[in-house]
C-alpha positions as CSV (number, residue, x, y, z in Angstrom):
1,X,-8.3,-7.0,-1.2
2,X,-5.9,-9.1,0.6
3,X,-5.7,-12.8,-0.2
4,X,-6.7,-14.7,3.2
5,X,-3.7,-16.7,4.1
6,X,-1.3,-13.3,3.8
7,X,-0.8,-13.4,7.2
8,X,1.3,-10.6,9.3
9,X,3.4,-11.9,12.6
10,X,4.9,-8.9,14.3
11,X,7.3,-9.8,16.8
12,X,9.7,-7.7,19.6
13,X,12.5,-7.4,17.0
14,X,11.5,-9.1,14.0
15,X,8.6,-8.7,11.5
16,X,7.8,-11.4,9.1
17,X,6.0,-10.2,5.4
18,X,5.3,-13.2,3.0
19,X,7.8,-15.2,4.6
20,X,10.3,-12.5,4.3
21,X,12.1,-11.3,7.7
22,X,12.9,-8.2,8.2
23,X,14.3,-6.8,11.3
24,X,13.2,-3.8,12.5
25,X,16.6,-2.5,13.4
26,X,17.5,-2.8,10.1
27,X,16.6,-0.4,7.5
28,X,14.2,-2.1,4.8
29,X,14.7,-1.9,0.9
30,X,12.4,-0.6,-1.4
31,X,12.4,-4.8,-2.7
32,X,11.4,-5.3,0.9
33,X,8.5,-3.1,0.5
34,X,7.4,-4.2,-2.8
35,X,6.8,-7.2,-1.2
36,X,5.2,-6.4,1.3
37,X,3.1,-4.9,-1.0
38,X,2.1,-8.5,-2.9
39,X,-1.3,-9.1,-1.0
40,X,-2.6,-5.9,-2.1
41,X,-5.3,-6.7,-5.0
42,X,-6.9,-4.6,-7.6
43,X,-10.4,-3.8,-6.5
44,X,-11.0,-4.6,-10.3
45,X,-8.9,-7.3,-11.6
46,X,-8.4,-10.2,-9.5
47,X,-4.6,-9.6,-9.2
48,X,-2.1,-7.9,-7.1
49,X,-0.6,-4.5,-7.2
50,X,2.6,-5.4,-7.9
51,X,2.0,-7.3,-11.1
52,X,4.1,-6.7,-13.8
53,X,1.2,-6.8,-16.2
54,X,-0.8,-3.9,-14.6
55,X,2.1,-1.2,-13.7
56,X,0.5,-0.1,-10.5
57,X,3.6,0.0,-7.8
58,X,7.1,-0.7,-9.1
59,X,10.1,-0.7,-6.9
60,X,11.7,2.4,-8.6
61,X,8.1,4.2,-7.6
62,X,9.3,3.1,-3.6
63,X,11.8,5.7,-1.7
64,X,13.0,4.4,2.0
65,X,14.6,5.7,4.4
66,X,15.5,5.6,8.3
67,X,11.9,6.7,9.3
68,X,9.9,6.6,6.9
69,X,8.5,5.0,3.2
70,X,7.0,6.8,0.5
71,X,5.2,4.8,-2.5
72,X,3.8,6.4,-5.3
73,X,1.5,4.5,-7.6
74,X,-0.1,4.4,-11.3
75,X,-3.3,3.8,-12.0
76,X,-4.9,1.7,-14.4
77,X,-6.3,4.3,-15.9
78,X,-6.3,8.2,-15.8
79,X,-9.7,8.1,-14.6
80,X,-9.9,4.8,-12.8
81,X,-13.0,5.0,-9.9
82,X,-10.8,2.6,-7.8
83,X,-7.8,4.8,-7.8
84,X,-8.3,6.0,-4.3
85,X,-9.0,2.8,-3.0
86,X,-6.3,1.2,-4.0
87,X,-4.4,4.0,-2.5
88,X,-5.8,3.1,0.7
89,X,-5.7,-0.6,0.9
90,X,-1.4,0.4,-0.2
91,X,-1.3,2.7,3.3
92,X,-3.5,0.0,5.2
93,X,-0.9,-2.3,4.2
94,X,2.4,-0.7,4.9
95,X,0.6,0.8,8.5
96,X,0.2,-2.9,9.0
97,X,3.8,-4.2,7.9
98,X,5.8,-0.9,9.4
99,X,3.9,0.0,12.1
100,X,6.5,2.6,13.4
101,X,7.6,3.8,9.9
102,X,5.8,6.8,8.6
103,X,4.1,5.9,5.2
104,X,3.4,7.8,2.5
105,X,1.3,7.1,-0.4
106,X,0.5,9.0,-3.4
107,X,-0.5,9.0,-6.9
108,X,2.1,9.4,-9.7
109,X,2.0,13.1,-10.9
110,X,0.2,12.6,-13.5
111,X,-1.3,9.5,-14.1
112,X,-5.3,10.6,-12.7
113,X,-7.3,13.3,-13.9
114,X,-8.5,13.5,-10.3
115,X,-5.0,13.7,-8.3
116,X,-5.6,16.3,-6.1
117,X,-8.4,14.5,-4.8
118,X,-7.1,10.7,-4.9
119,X,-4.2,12.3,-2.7
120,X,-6.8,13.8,-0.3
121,X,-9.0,11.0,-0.1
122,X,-5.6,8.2,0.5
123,X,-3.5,11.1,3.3
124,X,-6.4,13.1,4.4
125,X,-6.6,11.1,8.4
126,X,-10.4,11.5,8.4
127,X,-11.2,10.0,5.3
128,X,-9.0,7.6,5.3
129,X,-10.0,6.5,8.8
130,X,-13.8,6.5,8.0
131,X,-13.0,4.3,4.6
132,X,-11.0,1.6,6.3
133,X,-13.8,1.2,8.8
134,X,-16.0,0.9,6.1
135,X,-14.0,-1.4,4.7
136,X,-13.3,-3.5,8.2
137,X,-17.2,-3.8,8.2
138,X,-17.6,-5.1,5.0
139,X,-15.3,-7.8,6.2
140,X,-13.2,-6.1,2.9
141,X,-9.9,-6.0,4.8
């Protein structure tokens, strides 16, 4: 889900993403985020997120401010099985990248035929939790 050599350095007042540095006391740009977002594959396709070709996250689907980033996403399909998941591995991500930032991830109004629940199952603490450490002992993420 995240390509092996996407390593994440967090220092006192810098954070490094994909060789981009970002400091924390500045505020980051949805471009920022995107990238950030770059590791992130598609449980189904071997490719990231971010790919033009499959439309998931764009930058005009990021919003940033002071304390917090919201992303909103589009799945592959309006009744993709791995739209939750790849909701997930998006807020695993940005947790990791912006450790202090609230994060919010959600699906696109209207892209699923199953938002309600794909919301639930990406901002719904419990679930989420329980999936990552699923995940974590998969050796997934």
């Amino acid at each position: 889900m995240l390509r092996d050599n996407d390593n994440i350095s967090s220092h006192r007042l810098l954070t490094v993403v994909h060789g981009l540095v970002v400091s924390e006391s500045q505020m980051t740009t949805p471009a920022e985020v995107f990238e950030a977002l770059v590791p992130v594959m598609d449980p189904e396709h071997p490719v990231s997120i971010t790919d033009p070709r499959m439309g998931i996250v764009t930058t005009d689907l990021i919003e940033v401010t002071n304390k917090s980033i919201s992303v909103q996403f589009k799945p592959t399909a309006p009744y993709c099985p791995m739209g939750g998941l790849i909701g997930v591995l998006i807020r695993h991500r940005l947790e990791q990248v912006y450790p202090k930032t609230k994060i919010s991830v959600t699906v696109l109004p209207g892209t699923h035929a199953q938002e309600t629940a794909v919301n639930s199952m990406i901002n719904d603490d419990a679930r989420y939790n329980s999936i990552i450490g699923q995940l974590k002992a998969r050796k997934m993420i």
